[in-house]
LOTOR-474819 format. One record per residue (C-alpha): x, y, z. Coordinates in steps of 0.001 Angstrom, whole numbers, plus 500000, padded with zeros to 6 digits. Layout:
N
XYZ;...
//
This chain:
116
561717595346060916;558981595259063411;555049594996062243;553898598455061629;550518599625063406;549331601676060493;549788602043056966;549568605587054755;546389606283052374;546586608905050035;543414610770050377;543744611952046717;544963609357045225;542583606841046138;539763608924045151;540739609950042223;543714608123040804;543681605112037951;543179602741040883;539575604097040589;538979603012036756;541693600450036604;539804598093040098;536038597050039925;535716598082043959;535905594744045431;539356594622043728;539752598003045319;538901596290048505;541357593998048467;544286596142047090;543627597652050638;543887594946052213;547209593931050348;548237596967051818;547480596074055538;548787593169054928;552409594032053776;552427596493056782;551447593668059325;554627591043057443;557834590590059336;559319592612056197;557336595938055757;555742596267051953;556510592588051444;553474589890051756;555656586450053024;555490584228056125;559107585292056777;561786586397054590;562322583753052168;558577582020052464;556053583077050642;552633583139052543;550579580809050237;547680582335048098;545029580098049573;546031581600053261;546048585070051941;542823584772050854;541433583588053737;543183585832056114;540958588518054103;538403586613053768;537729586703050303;538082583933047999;540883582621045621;539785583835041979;538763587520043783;542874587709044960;544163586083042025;542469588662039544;543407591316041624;547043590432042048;546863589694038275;545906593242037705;548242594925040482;551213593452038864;550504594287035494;549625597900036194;552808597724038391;551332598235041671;553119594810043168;555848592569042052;556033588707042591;559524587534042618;560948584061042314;560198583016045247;556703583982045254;557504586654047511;554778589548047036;556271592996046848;553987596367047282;556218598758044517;557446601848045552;556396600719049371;559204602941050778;558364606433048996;554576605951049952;555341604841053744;558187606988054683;555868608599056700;556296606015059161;559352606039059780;559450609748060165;556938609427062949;558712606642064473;561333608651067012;557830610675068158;556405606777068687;558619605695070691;558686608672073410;554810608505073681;554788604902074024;557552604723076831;
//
């Protein structure tokens, strides 16, 4: 699957939702982030330097220029309040990536025309 250029907020959600109580808001920040960053993989809602390779922690963190123990407490708490999954390869998984994006693929046919 190609990069996506954009990724779906819920307006909602975000502003009201557990993410709110259960994120201190640089955590919030970077859950965000995660989110961009799954979009912008070579696998859309999974964070990997290709499909089998996970992208190391110390190279996400610096892509969003935060530091390590700022992404590792985050991902700590996204995975226990089941926001991601971390499979045995280390592969970094957004959960339920296809319900909240299938906006984008929707859109896509109307993409294409505009951009040819």
């Amino acid at each position: 699957m190609a990069r996506m250029s954009w990724v779906k907020l819920w307006v909602a959600e975000c502003l009201t939702g557990t993410i709110r109580w259960e994120l201190e808001p640089d955590e919030r920040g970077v859950w965000y982030d995660l989110l961009l960053l799954a979009g912008d993989c070579r696998t859309a809602g999974i964070i990997s330097a290709n499909e089998t390779t996970p992208l190391p922690r110390r190279t996400i963190a610096g892509r969003l220029n935060i530091d390590d123990e700022l992404l590792d407490r985050t991902i700590k708490k996204c995975v226990a309040s089941g926001r991601i999954e971390i499979d045995k390869k280390g592969l970094i998984h957004i959960c339920s990536w296809a319900k909240y994006q299938s906006e984008y693929q929707r859109q896509k046919k109307y993409r294409q025309k505009t951009e040819d």
